[in-house]
SEBAKE-971680 format. One record per residue (C-alpha): residue in one letter; x, y, z. Coordinates in steps of 0.5 Angstrom, whole numbers, padded with zeros to 4 digits, always signed. Layout:
<pts>
AXYZ;...
</pts>
This chain:
<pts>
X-0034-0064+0062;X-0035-0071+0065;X-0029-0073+0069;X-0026-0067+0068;X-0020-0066+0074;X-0021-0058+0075;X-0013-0055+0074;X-0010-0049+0078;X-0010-0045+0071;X-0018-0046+0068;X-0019-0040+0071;X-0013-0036+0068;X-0014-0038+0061;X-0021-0036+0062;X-0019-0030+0064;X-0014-0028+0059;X-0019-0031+0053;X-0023-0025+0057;X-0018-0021+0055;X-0014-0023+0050;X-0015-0025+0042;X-0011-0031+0042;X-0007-0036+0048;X-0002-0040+0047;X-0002-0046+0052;X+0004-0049+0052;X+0008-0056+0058;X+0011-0062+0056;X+0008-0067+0052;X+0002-0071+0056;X+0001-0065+0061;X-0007-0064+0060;X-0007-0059+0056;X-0011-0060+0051;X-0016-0063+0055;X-0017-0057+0059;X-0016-0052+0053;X-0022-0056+0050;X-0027-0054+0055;X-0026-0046+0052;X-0027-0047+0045;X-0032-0050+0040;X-0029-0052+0035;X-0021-0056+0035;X-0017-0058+0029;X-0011-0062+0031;X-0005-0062+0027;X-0002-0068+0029;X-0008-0071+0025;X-0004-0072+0017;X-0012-0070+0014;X-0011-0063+0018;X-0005-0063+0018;X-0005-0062+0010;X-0011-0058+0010;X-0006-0052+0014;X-0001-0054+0010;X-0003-0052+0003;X-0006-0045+0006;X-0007-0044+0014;X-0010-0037+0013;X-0016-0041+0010;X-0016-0047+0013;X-0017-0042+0020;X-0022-0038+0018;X-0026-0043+0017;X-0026-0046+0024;X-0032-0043+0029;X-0029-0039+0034;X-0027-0039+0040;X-0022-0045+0037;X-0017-0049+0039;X-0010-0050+0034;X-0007-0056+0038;X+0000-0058+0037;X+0002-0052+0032;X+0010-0055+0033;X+0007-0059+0028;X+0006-0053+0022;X+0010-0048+0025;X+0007-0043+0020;X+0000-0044+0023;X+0003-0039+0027;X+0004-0033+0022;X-0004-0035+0020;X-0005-0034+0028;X-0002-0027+0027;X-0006-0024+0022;X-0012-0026+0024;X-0011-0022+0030;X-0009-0016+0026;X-0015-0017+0022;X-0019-0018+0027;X-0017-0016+0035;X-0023-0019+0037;X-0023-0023+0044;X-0022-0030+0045;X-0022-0033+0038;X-0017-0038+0039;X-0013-0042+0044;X-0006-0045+0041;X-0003-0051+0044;X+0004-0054+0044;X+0009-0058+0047;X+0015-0054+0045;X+0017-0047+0046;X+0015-0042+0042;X+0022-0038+0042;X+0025-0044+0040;X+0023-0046+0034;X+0022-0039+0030;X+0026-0034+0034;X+0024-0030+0028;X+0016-0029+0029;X+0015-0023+0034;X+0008-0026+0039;X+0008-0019+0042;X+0002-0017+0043;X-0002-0022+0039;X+0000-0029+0043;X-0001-0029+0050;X+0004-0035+0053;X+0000-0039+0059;X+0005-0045+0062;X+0001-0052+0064;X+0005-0056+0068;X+0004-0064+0070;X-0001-0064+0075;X+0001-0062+0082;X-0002-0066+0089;X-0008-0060+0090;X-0009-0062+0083;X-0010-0069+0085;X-0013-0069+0091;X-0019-0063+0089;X-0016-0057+0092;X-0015-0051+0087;X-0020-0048+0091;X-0018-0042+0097;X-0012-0037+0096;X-0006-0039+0093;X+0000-0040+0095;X+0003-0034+0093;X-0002-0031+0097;X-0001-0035+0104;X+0007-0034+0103;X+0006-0027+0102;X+0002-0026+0108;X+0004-0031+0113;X-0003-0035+0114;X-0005-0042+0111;X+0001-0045+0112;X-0001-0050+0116;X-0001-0058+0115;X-0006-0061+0110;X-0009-0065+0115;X-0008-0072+0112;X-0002-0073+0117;X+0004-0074+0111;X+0010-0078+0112;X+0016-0079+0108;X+0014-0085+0105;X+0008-0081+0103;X+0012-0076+0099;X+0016-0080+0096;X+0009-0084+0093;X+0006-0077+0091;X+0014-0076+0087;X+0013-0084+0085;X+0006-0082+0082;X+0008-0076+0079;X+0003-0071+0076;X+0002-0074+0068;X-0005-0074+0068;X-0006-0081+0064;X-0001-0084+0069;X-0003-0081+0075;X-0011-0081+0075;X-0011-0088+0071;X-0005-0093+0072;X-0002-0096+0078;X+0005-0100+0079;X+0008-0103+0074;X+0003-0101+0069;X+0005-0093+0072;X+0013-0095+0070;X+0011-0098+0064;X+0008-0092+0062;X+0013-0087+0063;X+0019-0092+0060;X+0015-0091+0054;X+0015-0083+0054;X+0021-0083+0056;X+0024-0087+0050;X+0019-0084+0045;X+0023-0077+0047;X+0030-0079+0046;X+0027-0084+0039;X+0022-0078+0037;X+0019-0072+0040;X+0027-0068+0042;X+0029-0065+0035;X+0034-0067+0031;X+0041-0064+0034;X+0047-0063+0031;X+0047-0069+0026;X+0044-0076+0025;X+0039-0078+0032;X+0043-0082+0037;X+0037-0084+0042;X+0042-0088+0045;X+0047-0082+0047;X+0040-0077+0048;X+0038-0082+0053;X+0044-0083+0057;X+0044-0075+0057;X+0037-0075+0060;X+0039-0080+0065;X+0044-0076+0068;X+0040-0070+0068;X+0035-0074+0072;X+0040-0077+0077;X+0043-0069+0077;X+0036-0066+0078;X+0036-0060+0083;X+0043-0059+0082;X+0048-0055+0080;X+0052-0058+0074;X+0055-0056+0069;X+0056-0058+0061;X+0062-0061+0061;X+0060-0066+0067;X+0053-0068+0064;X+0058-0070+0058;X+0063-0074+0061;X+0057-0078+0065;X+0053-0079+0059;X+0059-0080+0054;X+0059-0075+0050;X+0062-0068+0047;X+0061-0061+0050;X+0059-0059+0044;X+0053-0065+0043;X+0051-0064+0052;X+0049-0056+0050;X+0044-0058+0044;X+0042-0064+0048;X+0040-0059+0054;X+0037-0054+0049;X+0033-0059+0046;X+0030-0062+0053;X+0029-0054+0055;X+0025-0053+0049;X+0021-0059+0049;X+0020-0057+0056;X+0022-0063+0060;X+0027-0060+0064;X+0026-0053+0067;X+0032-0048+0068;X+0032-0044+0075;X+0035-0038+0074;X+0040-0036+0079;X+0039-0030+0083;X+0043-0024+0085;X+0041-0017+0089;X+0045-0010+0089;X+0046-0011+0096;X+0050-0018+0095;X+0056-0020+0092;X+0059-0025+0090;X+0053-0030+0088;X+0054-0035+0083;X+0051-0034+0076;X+0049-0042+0074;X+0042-0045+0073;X+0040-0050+0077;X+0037-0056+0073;X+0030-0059+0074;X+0026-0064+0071;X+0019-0063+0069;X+0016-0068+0073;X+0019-0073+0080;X+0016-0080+0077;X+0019-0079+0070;X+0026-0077+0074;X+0025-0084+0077;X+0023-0088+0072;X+0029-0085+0067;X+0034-0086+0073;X+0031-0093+0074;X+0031-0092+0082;X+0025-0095+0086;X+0022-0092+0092;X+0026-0098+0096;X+0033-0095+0092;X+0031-0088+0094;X+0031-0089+0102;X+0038-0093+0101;X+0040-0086+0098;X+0040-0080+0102;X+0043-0075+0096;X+0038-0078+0091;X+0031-0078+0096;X+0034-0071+0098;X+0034-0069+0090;X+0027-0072+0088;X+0024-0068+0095;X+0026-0062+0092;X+0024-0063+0085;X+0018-0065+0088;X+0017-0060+0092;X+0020-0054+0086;X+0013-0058+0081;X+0009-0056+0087;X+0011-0049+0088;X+0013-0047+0080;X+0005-0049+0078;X+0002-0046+0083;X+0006-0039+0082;X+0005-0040+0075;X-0002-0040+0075;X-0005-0036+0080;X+0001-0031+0081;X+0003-0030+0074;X+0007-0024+0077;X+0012-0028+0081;X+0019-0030+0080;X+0022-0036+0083;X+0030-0037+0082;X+0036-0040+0087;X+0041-0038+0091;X+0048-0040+0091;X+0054-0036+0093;X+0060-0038+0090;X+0064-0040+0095;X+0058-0044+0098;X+0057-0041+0105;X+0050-0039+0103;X+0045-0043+0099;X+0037-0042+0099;X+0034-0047+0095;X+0028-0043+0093;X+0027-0036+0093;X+0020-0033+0091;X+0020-0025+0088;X+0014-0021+0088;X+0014-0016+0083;X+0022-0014+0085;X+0021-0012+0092;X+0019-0018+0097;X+0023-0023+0097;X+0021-0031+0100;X+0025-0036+0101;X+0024-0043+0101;X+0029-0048+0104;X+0026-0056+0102;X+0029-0062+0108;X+0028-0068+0108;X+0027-0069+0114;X+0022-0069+0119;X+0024-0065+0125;X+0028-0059+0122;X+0032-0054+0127;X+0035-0047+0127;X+0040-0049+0124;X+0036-0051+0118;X+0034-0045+0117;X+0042-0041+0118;X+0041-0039+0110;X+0035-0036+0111;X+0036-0032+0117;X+0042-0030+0114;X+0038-0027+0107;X+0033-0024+0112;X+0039-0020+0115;X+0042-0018+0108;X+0036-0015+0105;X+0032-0013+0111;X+0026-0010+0109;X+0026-0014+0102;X+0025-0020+0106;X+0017-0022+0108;X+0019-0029+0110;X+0023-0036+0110;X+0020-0043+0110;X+0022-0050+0111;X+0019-0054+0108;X+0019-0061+0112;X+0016-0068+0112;X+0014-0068+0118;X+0008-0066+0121;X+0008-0059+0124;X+0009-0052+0123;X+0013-0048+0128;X+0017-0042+0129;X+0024-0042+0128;X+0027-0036+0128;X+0024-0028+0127;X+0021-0028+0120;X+0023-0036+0120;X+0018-0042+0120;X+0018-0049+0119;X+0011-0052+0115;X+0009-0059+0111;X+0011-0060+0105;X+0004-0062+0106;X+0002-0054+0106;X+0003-0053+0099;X-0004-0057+0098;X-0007-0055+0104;X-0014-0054+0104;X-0018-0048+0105;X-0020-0047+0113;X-0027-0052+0115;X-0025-0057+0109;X-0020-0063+0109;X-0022-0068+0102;X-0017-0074+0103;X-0014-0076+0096;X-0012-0083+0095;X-0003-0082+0094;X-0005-0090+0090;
</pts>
């Protein structure tokens, strides 16, 4: 397809549609994911489309079988019922790659009672990451250089800061992010945050208020990497406790906003049991927080959160699309002595942990959290990072290093692609 930005997942949907009857795809709103499912099948019927939306509506059995396989369901949020169309399909007939199923809504949110298992395999897409933009998904994964140690060395293009802080500003929206610049990119985004709040988020608990919704939002963005919880987010914004938890489940179930689960091990006690909150994508965060890149180095605790909401979008992609198996969490004790920004687990028995500084010359004292954690787990602790914003990478402690924030895209050995941070 002419145009087309390859994305880290193209080459695990190719090989669940290998293996698999039926993938449904699911990321936020604008996130690319129809433009990369159509590259996998032959025919498409959009239910956002009111002519195809009537066809499945009056019998989605028949309206399916008449479509050419491989084919693509977009946007099933849409007519739900399109899914149990799906499923007896499958049942019917469990041949391999058939369909590919699309939407910007969790699947376990809208029909709690639908059973997926076995017939519906779930791939996340994400907005597209700076490996993404700048033509690096080829080479190993960051999985694989965290597990080994090799590979993390800076990209190469000498990113600064300021430089991070123009990745976060663009974000990983495609249309946005490949096609618009400056206040047309601000524009862009003001409008998909007021379509959320005015059209796209569920009715929750009673009669639309857009206006609480997007104060509800706004302060999310403004709280994101944080550990906050319900009854603050509800005094911010001006709303009942009651009111904050829909609006928080109703964001997760579009898939703005990312829960990280807190982790726990056997051999710790004492760890705080509370999510951290992400927003899906930094330039969003920006724009509904209404802060500028001026306004960003005049506030430490904001530049500091939308490093690490950057940051945590480049590595929940990656993670998710080339090692599915990988679990990412945060760790926090309860008294606060101890706090690990990211903690990546391999199949429940190596542990990487992941401190994020916005700064540009990180000592040992930045990586006291995670020596700690290699001390308590010992043998389960492969390595910690810090990941920095200047542009080396260098011991800090046994088993401890420091590396760019850049490293999350490095190409591989012998290649150095220049992307444009526009």
């Amino acid at each position: 397809m002419a145009g087309y930005v390859a994305r880290l997942t193209d080459r695990r949907l190719g090989e669940l549609m290998a293996a698999q009857a039926a993938v449904m795809v699911t990321g936020t709103r604008a996130c690319g994911k129809t433009t990369s499912a159509v590259r996998h099948v032959v025919s498409v019927a959009r239910l956002d489309e009111p002519r195809v939306a009537v066809a499945f509506a009056a019998d989605p059995d028949v309206a399916l079988g008449a479509l050419a396989t491989p084919a693509l369901i977009d946007e099933w949020q849409v007519l739900p019922e399109v899914l149990g169309a799906v499923k007896r399909a499958v049942d019917a007939s469990p041949e391999r790659g058939r369909f590919i199923v699309t939407g910007s809504t969790a699947a376990s949110a809208r029909l709690p009672q639908w059973q997926a298992t076995g017939r519906l395999v779930d791939l996340r897409l994400y907005p597209m990451t700076v490996a993404e933009l700048t033509h690096r998904t080829a080479g190993p994964g960051l999985g694989e250089r965290l597990l080994s140690g090799d590979g993390l060395a800076p990209s190469g293009d000498g990113e600064d800061l300021g430089d991070y802080l123009d990745w976060a500003l663009r974000g990983g929206f495609p249309e946005a992010a490949l096609h618009l610049e400056g206040q047309n990119r601000v524009d862009w985004l003001d409008g998909y945050a007021r379509r959320l709040v005015t059209r796209d988020i569920p009715e929750v608990e009673g009669p639309r208020n857009p206006e609480a919704l997007g104060r509800f939002l706004q302060a999310v963005c403004l709280n994101s990497a944080g550990v906050v919880n319900d009854t603050t987010l509800a005094g911010v914004s001006g709303v009942s406790a009651i009111t904050a938890r829909a609006y928080d489940a109703a964001l997760r179930n579009a898939l703005v906003v990312d829960a990280l689960p807190a982790w726990f091990s056997n051999r710790l006690s004492r760890l705080t049991k509370t999510a951290k909150r992400y927003v899906c994508d930094t330039a969003l965060m920006c724009a509904v927080a209404g802060v500028s890149r001026s306004a960003l180095l005049r506030d430490g605790d904001l530049l500091g959160r939308v490093i690490e909401t950057f940051v945590v979008a480049q590595v929940r992609a990656d993670l998710a699309a080339r090692q599915p198996g990988a679990r990412l969490y945060h760790l926090r004790d309860q008294e606060g002595r101890h706090e690990v920004d990211l903690i990546v687990e391999f199949d429940a028995s190596r542990v990487v942990g992941i401190e994020i500084k916005a700064s540009a010359a990180p000592t040992r004292t930045d990586a006291r959290h995670l020596v700690w954690l290699r001390d308590q787990l010992g043998d389960r602790f492969v390595r910690g990072v810090v990941l920095h914003t200047g542009p080396y990478t260098f011991d800090l402690a046994d088993g401890i290093i420091a590396a760019p924030i850049s490293t999350l895209w490095a190409p591989p050995v012998g290649r150095n692609p220049r992307g444009n941070a526009g």
